[in-house]
N, C-alpha and C positions, 0 to 999 in steps of 0.2 A: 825172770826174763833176762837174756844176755844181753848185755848193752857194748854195742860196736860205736864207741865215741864220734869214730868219722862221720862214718852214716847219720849217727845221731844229730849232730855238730849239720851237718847240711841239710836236712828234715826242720832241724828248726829255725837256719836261716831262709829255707825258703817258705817256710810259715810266715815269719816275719816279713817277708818283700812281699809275699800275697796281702797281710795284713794291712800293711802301712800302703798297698796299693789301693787300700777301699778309705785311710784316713784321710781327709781334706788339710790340707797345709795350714788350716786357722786353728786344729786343735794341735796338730803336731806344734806350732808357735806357742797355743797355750797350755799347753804341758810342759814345755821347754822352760817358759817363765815361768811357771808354778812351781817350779821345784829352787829347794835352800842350795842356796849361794855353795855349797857344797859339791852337790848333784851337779851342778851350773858349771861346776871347774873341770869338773870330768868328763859332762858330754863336750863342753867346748873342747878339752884334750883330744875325745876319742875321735871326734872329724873333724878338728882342726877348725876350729872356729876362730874369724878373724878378731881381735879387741872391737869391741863395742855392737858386737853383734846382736847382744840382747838387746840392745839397743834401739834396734831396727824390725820390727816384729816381722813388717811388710815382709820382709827377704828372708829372715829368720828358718821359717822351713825349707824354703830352697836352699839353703847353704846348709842345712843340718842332712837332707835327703843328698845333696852331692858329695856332700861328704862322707856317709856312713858309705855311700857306693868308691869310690876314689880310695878310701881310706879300706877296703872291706872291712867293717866296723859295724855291719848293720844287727847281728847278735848281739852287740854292745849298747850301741843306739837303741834298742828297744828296752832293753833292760832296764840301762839309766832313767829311761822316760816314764816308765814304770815302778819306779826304786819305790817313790813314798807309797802306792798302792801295796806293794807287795810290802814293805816295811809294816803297814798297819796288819794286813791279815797274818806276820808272822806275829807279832804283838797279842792279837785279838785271839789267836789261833792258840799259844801257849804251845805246848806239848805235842798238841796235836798239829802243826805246823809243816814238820818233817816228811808226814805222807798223809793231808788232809784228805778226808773221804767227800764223796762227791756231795752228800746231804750236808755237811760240815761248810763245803765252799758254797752251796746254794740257799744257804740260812745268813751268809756275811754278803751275799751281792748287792742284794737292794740297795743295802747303805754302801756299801764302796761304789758301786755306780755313782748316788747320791754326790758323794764325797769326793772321787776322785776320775768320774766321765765314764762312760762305758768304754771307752776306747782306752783307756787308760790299765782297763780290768783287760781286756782283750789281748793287751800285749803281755799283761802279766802269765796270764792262760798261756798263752805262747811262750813263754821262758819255758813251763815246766809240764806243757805239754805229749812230752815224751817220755819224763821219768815218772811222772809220780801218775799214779791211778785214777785220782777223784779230777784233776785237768785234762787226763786224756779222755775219761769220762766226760766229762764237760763240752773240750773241743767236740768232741762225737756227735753229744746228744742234746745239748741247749745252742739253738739255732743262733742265739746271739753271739758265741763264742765259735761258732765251724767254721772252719781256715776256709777262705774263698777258692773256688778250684780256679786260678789264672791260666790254666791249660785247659780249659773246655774241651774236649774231644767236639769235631764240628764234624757230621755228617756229611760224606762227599756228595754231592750232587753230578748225578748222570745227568749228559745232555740227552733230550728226549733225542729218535732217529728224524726226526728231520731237522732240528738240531747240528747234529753230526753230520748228514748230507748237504745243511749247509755251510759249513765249514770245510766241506771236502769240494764242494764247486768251489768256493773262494779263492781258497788253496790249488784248484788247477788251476783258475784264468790268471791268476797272478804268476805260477810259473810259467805258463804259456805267455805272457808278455815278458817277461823277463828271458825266454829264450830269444822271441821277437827282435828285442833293443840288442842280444848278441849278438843276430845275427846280421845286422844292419850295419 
């Protein structure tokens, strides 16, 4: 499959912005602190986290959400927030890591859920969602992992015809007053 970086590169930032629009700001705070002093240094780099921000769980995901947007950073921000999830399944994964088959990633979920939040497995899906086989797999076909459609196509709604004929009375006696006060 030819891989067009840009294209790719924006598929899965907007995977990411649908994703973390369905996360609640109390897990995004607690993946943020979950992760080694490490992780902790980089996502604060990547949106520009104030000192002591860890500090503050309350605000903690609103300044990490303004930030990956401010900073566009939000392909970064996910990833980091996901590092130790994805660190264990490249671990656990061995060899097979590289381009894990979808029965390979649906035998380690139970426990990484367990371990590290379903939300946390979700973003990981979403890093590698578009390259590798067994997570596009995944995004597709296990309900827990499918990118939220944030663009619903919404059915137009026709106004019934009297509807529109009354719209279209409203619309004359309001012009016809309005010529009225001209002409006065």
């Amino acid at each position: 499959m030819p891989i067009n970086l840009a294209r790719d590169q924006i598929l899965v930032e907007r995977r990411y912005v649908a994703v973390f629009d369905t996360i609640g700001d109390d897990v995004v705070a607690s993946l943020a602190t979950a992760l080694p002093e490490n992780l902790r240094d980089a996502l604060a780099k990547t949106v520009a986290l104030p000192r002591g921000s860890f500090d503050d769980p309350a605000s903690l995901a609103q300044r990490i959400r303004q930030g990956m947007v401010v900073r566009k950073a939000i392909i970064d921000t996910g990833v980091v927030l996901s590092e130790p999830c994805t660190e264990w399944f490249v671990e656990i994964l061995g060899d097979r890591a590289d381009d894990p088959s979808y029965d390979d990633l649906q035998g380690l979920i139970p426990e990484a859920i367990d371990k590290f939040g379903l939300d946390a497995v979700r973003l990981m899906a979403v890093q590698y969602s578009i390259a590798l086989g067994g997570f596009r797999r995944l995004v597709a076909e296990d309900a827990r992992f499918a990118i939220p459609n944030r663009l619903a196509p919404s059915t137009p709604t026709r106004a019934s015809a009297g509807d529109q004929e009354a719209k279209r009375a409203a619309r004359r006696e309001r012009r016809e007053r309005e010529r009225k006060k001209r002409g006065k």
